[in-house]
N, C-alpha and C positions, 0 to 999 in steps of 0.2 A: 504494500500500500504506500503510494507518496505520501511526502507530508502534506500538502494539498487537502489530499480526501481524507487523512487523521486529522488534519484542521477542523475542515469542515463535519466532520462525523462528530467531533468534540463539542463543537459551537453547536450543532445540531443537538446535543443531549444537553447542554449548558439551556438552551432556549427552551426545549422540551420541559426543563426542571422551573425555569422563570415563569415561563405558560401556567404550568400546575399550583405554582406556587401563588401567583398573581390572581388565580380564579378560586384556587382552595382555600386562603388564608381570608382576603378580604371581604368576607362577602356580606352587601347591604340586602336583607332579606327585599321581595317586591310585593303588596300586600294583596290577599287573595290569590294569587300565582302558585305559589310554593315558593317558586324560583327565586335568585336572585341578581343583582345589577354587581359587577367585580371588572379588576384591572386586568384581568387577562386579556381581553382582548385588544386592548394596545399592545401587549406582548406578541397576539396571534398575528397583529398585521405586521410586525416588526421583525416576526420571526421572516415573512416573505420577505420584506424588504433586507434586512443586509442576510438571508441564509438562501435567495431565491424557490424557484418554482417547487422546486423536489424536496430539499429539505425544510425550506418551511413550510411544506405540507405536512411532514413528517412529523416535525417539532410540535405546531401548532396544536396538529391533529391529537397526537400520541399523549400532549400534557394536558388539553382540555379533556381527553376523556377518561384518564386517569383521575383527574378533579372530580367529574362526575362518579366513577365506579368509586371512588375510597370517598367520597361527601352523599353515599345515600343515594343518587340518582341514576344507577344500573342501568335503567330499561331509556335514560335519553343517551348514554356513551355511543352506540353508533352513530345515531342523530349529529351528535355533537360532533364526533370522529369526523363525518363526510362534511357538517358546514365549515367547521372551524378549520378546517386542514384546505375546501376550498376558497375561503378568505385570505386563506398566506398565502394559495398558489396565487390566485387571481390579484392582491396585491401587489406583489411579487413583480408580476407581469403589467400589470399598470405602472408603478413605478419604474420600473427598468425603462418604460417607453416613454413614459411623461418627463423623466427627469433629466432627458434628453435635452427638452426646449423650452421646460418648466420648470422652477423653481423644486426645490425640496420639498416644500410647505405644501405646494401644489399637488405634486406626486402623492405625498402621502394622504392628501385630503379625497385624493379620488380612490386610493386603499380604506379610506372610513366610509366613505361611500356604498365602497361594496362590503364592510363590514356590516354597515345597519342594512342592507338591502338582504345578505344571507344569514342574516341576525333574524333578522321578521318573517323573513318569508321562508328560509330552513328551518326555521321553527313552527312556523306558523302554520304553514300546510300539514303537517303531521300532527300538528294537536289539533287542527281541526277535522282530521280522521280521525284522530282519538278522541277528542274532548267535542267535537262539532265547532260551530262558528262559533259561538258566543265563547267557547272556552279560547278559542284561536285569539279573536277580539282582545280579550282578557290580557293576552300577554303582549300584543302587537305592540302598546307604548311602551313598557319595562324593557322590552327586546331593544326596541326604537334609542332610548334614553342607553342603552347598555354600547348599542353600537354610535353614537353620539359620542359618548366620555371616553369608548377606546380608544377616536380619532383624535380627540383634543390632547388625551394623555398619550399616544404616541407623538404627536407635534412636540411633545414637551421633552418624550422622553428620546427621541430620535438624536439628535445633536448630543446629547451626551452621550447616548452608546457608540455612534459613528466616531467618537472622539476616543473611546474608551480600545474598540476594535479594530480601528487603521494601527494600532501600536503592537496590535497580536499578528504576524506573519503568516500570510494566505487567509485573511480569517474574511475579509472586505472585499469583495470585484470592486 
């Protein structure tokens, strides 16, 4: 294995463990949901942006649904598995393109974008086979508000990990 891909497999379990940790630890309950509103998903879009398409799906994926299987919520871990993991890819891949003729700020604003959009509607469609509409309804603004402060708290936290990780060898394209 080059160091490259031991970099990046490292950074990818390092992001994995932020993920989990940013969704398991902090969590503000949302009332009548069950569910609740947490920092991991600044981490999920973050993990696309500096770990790209593959592994910050990986990462993303791997630490959100680990937060759900050890926080109690078993039966949403796949759910969570395929949206969270396709927020880091498709971040991932907006930012890589935006950030091209676009500012940083920009780039990542259109990775929160598609954070609330498979925040509400990855969730939303399956509870509304489970729960029906009104249970879907129920969660659409908590999800809404959840993918909202991922975006603003990756803006925030962006610039300082891009500072932290241009200094770790292979770890930043």
């Amino acid at each position: 294995m080059t160091d490259t891909k031991i970099s990046r497999l490292s950074l990818g379990a390092l992001f994995a463990s932020l993920v989990f940790i940013g969704t398991f630890i902090l969590k503000i309950p949302t009332p009548g949901t069950g569910g609740y509103i947490h920092p991991g998903d600044a981490l999920v879009i973050l993990s696309g942006v500096f770990l790209g398409p593959n592994y910050g799906f990986l990462a993303a994926a791997v630490g959100s649904a680990l937060a759900d299987i050890l926080g109690g919520y078993v039966f949403y871990a796949p759910i969570t598995f395929a949206v969270k993991g396709c927020i880091a890819l498709l971040a991932a891949i907006a930012f890589r393109k935006l950030a091209k003729t676009h500012s940083p700020s920009a780039a990542l604003m259109a990775g929160g974008v598609i954070d609330i959009l498979f925040t509400v509607l990855g969730y939303g469609i399956p509870e509304a086979l489970i729960y029906g509409p009104a249970g879907a309804l129920a969660s659409a603004f908590p999800n809404f508000v959840q993918g909202l402060s991922g975006m603003l708290l990756a803006m925030v936290l962006y610039p300082i990990l891009r500072t932290v990780l241009t200094r770790i060898p292979h770890s930043v394209s």
